[in-house]
Z-matrix of the N, CA and C atoms (Angstrom, degrees):
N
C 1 1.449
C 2 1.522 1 107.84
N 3 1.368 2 118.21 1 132.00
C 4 1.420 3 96.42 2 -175.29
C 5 1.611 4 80.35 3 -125.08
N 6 1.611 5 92.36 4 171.29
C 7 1.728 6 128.07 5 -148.15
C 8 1.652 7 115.64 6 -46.68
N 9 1.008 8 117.21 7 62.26
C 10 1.635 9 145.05 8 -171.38
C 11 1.541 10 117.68 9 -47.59
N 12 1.507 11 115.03 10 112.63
C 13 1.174 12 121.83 11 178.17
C 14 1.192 13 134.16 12 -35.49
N 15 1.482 14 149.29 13 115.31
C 16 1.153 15 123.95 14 173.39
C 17 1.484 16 118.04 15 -120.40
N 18 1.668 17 115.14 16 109.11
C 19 1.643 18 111.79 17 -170.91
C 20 1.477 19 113.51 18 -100.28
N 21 1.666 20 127.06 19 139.15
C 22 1.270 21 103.57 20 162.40
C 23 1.157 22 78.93 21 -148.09
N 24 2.008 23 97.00 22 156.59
C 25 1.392 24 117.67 23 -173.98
C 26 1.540 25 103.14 24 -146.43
N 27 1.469 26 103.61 25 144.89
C 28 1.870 27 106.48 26 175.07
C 29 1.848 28 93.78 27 171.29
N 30 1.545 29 80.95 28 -162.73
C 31 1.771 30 75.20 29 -152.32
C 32 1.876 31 78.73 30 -104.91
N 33 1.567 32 87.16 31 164.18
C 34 2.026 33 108.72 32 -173.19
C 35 1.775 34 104.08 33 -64.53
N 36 1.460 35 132.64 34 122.25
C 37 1.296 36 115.56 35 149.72
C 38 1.653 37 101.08 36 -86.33
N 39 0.889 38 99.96 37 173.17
C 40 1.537 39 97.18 38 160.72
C 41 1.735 40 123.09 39 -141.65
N 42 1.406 41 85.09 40 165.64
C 43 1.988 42 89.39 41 161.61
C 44 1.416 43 115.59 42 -154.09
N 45 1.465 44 116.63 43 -148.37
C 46 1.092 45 98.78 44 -176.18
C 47 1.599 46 101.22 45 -140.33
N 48 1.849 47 104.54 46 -158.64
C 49 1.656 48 96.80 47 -156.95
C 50 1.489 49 105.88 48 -72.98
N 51 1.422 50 123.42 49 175.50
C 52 1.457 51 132.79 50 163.61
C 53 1.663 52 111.00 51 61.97
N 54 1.656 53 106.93 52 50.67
C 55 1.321 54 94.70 53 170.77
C 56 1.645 55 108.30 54 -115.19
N 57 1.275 56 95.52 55 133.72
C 58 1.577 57 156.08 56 156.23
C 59 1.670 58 87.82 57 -32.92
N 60 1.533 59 101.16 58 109.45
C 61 2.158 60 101.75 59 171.83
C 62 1.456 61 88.70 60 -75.25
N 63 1.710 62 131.19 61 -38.32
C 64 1.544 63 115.95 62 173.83
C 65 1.179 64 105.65 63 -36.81
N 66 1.762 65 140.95 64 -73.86
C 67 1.445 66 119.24 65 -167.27
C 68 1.374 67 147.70 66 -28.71
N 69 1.871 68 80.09 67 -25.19
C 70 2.085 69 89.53 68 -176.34
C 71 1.498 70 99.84 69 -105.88
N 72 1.421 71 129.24 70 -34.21
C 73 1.499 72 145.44 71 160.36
C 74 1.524 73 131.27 72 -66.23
N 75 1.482 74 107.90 73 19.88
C 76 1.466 75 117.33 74 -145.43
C 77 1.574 76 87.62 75 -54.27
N 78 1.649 77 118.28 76 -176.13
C 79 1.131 78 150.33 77 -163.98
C 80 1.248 79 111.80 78 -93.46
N 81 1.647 80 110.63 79 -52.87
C 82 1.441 81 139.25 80 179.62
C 83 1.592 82 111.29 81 -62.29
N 84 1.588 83 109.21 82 -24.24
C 85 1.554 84 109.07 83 -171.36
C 86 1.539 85 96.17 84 -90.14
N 87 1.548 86 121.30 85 -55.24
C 88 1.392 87 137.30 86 -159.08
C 89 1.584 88 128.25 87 -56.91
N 90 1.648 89 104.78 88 -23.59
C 91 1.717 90 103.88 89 169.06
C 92 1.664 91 93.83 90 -77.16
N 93 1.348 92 126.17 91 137.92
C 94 1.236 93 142.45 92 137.21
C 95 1.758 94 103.63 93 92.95
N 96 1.214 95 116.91 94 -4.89
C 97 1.345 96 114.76 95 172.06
C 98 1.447 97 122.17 96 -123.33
N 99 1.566 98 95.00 97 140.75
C 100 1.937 99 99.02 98 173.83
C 101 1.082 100 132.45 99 -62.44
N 102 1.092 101 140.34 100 167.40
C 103 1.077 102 163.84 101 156.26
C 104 1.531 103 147.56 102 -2.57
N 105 2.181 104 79.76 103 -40.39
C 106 1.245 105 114.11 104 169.16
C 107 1.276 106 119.72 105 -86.79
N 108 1.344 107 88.31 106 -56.66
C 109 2.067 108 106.09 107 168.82
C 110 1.356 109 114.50 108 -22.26
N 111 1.876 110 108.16 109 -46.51
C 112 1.603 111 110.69 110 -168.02
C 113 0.866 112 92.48 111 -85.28
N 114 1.475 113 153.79 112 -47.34
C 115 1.570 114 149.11 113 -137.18
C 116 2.042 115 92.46 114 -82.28
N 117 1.677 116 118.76 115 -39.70
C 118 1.073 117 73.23 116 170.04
C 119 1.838 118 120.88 117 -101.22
N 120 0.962 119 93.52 118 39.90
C 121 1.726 120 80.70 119 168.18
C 122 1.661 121 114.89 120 -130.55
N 123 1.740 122 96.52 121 15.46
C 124 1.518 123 101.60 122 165.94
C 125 1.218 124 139.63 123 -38.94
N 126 1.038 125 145.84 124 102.23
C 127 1.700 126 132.12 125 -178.47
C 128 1.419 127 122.57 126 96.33
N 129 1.530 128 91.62 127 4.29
C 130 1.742 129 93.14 128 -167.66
C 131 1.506 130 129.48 129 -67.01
N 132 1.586 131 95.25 130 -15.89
C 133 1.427 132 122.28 131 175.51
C 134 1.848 133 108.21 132 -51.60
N 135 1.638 134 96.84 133 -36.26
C 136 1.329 135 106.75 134 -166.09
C 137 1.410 136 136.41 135 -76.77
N 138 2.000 137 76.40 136 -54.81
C 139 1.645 138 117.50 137 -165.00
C 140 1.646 139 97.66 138 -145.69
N 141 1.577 140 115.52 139 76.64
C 142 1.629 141 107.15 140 -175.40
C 143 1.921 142 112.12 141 -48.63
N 144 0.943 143 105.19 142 5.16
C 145 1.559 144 108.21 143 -164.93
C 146 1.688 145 110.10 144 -124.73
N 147 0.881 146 119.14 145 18.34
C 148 1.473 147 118.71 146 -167.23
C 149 1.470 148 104.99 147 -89.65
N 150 1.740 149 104.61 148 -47.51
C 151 1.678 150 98.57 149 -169.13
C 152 1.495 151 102.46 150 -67.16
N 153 1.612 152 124.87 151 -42.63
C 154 1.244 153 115.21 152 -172.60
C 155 1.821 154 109.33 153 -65.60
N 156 1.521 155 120.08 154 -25.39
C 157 1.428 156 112.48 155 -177.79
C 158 1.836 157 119.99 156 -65.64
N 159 1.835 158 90.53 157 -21.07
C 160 1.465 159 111.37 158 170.73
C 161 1.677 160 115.19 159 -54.03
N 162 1.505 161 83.78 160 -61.02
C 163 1.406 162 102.68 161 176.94
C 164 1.658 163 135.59 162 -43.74
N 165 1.335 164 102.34 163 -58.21
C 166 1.159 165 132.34 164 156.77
C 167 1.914 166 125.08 165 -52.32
N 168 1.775 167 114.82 166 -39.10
C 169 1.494 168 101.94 167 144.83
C 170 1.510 169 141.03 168 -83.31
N 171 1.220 170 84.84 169 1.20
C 172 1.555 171 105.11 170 -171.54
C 173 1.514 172 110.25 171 54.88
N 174 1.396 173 103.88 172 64.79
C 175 1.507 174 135.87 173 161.97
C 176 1.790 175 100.18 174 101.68
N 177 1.280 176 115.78 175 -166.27
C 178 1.546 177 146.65 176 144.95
C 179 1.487 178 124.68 177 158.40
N 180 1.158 179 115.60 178 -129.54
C 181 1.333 180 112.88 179 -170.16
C 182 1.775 181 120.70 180 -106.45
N 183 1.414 182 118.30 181 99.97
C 184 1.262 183 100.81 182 176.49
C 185 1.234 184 132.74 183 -41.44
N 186 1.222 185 159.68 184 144.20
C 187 1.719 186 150.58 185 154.48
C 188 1.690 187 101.24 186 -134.99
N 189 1.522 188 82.93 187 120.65
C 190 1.769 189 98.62 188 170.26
C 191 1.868 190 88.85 189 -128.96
N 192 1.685 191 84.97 190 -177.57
C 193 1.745 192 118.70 191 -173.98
C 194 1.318 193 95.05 192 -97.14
N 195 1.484 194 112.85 193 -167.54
C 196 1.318 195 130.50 194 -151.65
C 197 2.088 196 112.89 195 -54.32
N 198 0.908 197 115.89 196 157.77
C 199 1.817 198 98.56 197 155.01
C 200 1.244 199 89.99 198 70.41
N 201 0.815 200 131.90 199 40.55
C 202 2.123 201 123.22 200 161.68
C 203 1.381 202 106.74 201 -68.37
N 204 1.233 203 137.07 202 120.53
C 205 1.381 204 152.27 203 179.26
C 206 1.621 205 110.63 204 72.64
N 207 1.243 206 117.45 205 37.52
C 208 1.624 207 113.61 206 -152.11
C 209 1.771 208 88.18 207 -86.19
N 210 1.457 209 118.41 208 157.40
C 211 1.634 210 129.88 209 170.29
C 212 1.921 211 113.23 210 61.00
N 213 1.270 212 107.24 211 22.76
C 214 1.708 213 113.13 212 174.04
C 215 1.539 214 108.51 213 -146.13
N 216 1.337 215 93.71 214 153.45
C 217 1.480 216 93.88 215 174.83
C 218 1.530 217 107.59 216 -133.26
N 219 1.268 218 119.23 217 23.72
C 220 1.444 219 126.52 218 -166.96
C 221 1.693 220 110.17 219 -77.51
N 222 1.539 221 94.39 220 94.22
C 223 1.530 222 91.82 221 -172.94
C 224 1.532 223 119.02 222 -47.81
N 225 1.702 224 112.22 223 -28.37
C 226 2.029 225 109.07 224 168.33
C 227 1.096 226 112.90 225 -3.11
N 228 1.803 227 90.85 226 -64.90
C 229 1.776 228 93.22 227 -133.60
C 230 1.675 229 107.31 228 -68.98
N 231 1.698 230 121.34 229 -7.40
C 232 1.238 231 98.42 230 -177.77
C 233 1.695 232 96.29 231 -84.42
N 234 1.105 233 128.47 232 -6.56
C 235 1.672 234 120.29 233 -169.88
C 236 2.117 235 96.10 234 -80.14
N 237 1.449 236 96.51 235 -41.80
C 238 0.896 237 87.07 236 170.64
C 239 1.914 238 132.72 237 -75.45
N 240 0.791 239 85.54 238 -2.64
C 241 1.771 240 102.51 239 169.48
C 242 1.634 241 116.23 240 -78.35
N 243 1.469 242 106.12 241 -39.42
C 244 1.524 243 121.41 242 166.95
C 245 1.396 244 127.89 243 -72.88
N 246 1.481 245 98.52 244 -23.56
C 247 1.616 246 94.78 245 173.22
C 248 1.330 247 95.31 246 -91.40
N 249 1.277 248 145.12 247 -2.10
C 250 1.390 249 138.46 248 153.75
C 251 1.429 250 125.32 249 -59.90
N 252 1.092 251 111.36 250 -25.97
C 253 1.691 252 134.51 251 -165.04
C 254 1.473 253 117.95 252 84.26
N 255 1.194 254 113.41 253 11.73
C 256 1.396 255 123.10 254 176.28
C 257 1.485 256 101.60 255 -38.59
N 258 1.235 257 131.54 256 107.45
C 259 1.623 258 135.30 257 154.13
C 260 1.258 259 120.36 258 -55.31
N 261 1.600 260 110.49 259 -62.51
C 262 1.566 261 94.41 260 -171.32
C 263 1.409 262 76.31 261 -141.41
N 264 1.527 263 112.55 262 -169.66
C 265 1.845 264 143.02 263 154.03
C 266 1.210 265 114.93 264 -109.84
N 267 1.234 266 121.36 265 133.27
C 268 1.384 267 122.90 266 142.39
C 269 1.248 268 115.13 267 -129.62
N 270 1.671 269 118.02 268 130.54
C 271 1.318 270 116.29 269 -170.48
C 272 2.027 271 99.22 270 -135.65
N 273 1.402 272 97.76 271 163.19
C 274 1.897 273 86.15 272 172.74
C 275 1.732 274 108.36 273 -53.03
N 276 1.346 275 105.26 274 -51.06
C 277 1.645 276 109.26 275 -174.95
C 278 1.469 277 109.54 276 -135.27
N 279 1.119 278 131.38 277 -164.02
C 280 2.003 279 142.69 278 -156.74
C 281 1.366 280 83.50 279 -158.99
N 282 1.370 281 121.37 280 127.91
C 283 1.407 282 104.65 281 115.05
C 284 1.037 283 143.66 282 -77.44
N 285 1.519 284 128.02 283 132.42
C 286 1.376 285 132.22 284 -143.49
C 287 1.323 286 122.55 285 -83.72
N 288 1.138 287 110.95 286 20.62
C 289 1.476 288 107.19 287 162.30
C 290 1.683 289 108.47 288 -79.10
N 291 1.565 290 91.43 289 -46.55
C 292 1.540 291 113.57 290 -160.12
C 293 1.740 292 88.51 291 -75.25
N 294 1.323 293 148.81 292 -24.21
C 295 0.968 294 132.60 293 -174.68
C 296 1.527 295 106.71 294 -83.35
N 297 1.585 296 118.99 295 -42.68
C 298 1.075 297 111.93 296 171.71
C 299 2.041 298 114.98 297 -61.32
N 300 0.851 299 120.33 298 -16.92
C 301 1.528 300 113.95 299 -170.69
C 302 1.321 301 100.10 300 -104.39
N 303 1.448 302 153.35 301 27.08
C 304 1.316 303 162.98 302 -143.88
C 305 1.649 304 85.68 303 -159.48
N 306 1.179 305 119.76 304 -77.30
C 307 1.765 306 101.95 305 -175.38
C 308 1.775 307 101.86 306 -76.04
N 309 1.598 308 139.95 307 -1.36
C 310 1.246 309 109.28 308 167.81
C 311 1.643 310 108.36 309 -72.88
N 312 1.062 311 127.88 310 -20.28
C 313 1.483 312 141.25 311 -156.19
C 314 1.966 313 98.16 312 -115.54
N 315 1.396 314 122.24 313 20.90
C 316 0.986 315 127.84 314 172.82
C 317 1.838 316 121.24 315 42.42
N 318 1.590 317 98.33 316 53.03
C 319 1.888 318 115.66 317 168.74
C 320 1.473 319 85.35 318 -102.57
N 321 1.506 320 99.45 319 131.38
C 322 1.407 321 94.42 320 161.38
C 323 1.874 322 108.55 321 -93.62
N 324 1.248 323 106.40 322 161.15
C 325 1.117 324 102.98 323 175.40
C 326 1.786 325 121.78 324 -153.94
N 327 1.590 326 107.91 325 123.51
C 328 1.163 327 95.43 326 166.23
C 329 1.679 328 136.16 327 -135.98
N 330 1.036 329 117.19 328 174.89
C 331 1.480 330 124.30 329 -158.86
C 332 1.545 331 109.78 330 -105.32
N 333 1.194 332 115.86 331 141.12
C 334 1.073 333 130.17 332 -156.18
C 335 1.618 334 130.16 333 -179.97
N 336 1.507 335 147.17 334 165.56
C 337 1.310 336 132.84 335 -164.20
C 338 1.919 337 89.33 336 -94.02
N 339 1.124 338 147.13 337 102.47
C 340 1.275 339 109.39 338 -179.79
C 341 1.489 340 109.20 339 -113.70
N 342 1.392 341 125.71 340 48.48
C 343 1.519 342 138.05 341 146.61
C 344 1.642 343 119.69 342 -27.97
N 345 1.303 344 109.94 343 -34.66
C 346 1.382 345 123.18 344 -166.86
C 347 2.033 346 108.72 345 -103.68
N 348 1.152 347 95.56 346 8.56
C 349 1.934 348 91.14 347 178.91
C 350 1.564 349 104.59 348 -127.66
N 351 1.661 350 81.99 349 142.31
C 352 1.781 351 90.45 350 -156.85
C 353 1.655 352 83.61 351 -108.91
N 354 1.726 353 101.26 352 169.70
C 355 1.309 354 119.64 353 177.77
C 356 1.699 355 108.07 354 -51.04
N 357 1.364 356 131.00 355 131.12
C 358 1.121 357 118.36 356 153.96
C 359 1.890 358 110.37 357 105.11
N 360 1.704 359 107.85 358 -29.25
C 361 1.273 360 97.44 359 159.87
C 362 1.478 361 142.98 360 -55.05
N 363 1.082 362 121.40 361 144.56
C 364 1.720 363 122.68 362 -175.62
C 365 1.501 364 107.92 363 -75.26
N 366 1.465 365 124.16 364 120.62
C 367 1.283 366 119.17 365 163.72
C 368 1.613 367 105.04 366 -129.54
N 369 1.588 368 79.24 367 166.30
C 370 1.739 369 109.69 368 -161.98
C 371 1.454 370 103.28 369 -111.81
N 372 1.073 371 143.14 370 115.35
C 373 1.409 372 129.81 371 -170.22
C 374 1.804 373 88.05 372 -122.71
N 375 1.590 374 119.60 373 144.66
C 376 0.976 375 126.90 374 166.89
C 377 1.381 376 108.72 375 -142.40
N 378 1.573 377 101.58 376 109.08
C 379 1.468 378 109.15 377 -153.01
C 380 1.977 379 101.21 378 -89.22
N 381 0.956 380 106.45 379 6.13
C 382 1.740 381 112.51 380 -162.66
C 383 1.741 382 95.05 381 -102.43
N 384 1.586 383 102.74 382 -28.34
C 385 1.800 384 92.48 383 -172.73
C 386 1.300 385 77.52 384 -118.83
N 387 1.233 386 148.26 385 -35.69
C 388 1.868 387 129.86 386 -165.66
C 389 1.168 388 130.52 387 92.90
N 390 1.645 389 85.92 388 31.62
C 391 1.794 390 89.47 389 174.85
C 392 1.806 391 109.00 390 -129.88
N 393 1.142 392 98.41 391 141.70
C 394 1.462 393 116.99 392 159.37
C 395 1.605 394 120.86 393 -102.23
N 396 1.546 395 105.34 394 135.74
C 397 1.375 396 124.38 395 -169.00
C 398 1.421 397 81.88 396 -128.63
N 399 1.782 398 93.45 397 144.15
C 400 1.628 399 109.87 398 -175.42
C 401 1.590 400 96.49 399 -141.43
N 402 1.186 401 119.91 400 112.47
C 403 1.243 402 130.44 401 -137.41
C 404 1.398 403 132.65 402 -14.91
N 405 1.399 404 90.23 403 113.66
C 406 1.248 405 119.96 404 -134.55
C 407 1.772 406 152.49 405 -2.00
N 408 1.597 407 94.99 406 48.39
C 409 1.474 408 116.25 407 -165.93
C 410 1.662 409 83.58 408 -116.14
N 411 1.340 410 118.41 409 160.39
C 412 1.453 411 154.25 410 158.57
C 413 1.730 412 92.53 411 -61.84
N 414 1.709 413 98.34 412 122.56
C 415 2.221 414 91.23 413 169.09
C 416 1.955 415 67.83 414 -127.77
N 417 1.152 416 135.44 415 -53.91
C 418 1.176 417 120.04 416 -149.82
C 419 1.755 418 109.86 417 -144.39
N 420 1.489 419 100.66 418 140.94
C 421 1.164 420 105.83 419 -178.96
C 422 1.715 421 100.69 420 -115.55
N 423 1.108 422 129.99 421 144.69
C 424 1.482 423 120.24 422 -179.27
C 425 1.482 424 105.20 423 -139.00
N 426 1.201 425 122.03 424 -171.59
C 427 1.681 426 121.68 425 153.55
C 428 0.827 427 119.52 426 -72.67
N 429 1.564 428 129.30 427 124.34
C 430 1.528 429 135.11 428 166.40
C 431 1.797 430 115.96 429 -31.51
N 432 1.247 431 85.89 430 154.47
C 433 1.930 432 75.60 431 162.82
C 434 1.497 433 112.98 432 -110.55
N 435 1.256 434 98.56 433 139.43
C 436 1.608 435 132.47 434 -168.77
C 437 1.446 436 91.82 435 -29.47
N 438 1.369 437 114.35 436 143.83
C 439 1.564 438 126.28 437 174.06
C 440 1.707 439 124.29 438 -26.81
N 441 1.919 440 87.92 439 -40.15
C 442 1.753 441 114.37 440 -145.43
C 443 1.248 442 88.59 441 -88.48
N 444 1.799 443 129.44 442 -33.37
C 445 1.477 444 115.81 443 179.28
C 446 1.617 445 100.13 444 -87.52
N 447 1.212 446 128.63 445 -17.50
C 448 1.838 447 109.08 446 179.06
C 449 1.252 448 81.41 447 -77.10
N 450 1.832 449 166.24 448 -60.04
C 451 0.895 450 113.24 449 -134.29
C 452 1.777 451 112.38 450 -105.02
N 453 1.441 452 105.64 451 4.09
C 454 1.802 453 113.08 452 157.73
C 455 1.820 454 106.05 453 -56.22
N 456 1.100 455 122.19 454 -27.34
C 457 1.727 456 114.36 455 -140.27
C 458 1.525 457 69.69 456 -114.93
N 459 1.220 458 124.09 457 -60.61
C 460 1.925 459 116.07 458 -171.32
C 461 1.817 460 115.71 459 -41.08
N 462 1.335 461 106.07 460 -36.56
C 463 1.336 462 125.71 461 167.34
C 464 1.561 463 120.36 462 -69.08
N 465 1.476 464 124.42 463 -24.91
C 466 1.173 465 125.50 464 -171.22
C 467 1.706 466 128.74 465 95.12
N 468 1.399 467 100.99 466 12.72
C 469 1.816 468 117.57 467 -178.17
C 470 1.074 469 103.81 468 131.78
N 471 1.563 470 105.25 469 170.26
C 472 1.910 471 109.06 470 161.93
C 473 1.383 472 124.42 471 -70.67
N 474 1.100 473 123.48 472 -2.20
C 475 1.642 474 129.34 473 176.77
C 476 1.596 475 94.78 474 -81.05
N 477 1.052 476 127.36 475 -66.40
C 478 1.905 477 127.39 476 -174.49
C 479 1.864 478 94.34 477 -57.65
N 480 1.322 479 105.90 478 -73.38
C 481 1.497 480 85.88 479 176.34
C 482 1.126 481 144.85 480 -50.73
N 483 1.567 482 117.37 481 7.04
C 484 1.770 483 106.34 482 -160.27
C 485 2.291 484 79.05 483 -129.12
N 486 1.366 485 114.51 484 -8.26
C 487 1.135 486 127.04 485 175.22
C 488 1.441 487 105.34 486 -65.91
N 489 1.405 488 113.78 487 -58.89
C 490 1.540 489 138.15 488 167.87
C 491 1.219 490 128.02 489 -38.95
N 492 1.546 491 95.88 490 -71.49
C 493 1.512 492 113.87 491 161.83
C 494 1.270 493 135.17 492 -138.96
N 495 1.481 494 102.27 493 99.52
C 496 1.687 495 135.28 494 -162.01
C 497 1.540 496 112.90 495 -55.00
N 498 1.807 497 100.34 496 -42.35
C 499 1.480 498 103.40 497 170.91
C 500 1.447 499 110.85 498 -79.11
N 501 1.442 500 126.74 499 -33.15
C 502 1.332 501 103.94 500 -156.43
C 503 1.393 502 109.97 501 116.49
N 504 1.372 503 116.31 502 -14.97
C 505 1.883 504 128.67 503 -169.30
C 506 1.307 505 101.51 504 -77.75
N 507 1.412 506 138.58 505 74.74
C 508 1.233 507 119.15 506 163.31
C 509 1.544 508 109.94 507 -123.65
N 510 0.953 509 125.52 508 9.08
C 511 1.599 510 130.68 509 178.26
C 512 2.144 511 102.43 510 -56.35
């Protein structure tokens, strides 16, 4: 496989710094209800309006501030992020649990200052060269991600990729 594009585009929801994957995964939603149930009452703690603004574009791009998934490791909340239509993340930082369990479950996600993106702008994320375009201007160029996570997330997580390729041989 050689070094494989990865584009996603939609318009910015946003939030803000230090969010808690409990907020969208709460505790209170998760005994006895699906999937859906939580997705729409994700974030409401935050942004009572986010899952329906999801809804209503028929998906795009999350963008929060610092600490995105910081103090959880509840892999849910990225499934529940998908039944939102959540495309990708971009946040200033991950905590890295939550960053690592977002590309095992195929969220792409990237990092970046995003002080400067307002509700509703169009972005271009090109996760293979590392740049974000915010309608349609250059805000950030970063380091690509490593071959081995475009081709987990091109596949759809490490479960499709490690299905695929058991050894690891895909260079």
């Amino acid at each position: 496989m050689s070094r494989s594009s990865l584009l996603i585009t939609g318009s910015a929801l946003l939030l803000g710094d230090d969010v808690n994957t409990d907020i969208n995964c709460s505790n209170k939603y998760l005994p006895g209800k699906d999937v859906d149930y939580v997705a729409a009452h994700a974030f409401e703690q935050l942004n009572p309006s986010i899952a329906s603004d999801f809804a209503s574009a028929g998906g795009g791009i999350l963008v929060a501030g610092a600490h995105f998934g910081i103090n959880s490791s509840r892999e849910q909340a990225v499934h529940v992020m998908r039944v939102m239509n959540v495309r990708a993340i971009v946040a200033k930082s991950f905590g890295r649990q939550f960053f690592r369990n977002a590309i095992n479950n195929g969220m792409p996600v990237f990092e970046c200052d995003t002080s400067l993106i307002q509700k509703g702008q169009s972005l271009d994320i090109d996760f293979a060269a590392g740049t974000l375009n915010v309608d349609g201007k250059l805000l950030k160029t970063s380091e690509p991600l490593p071959h081995e996570i475009l081709a987990i997330l091109s596949l759809g997580g490490l479960i499709p990729f490690l299905q695929k390729y058991p050894d690891w041989n895909f260079a």
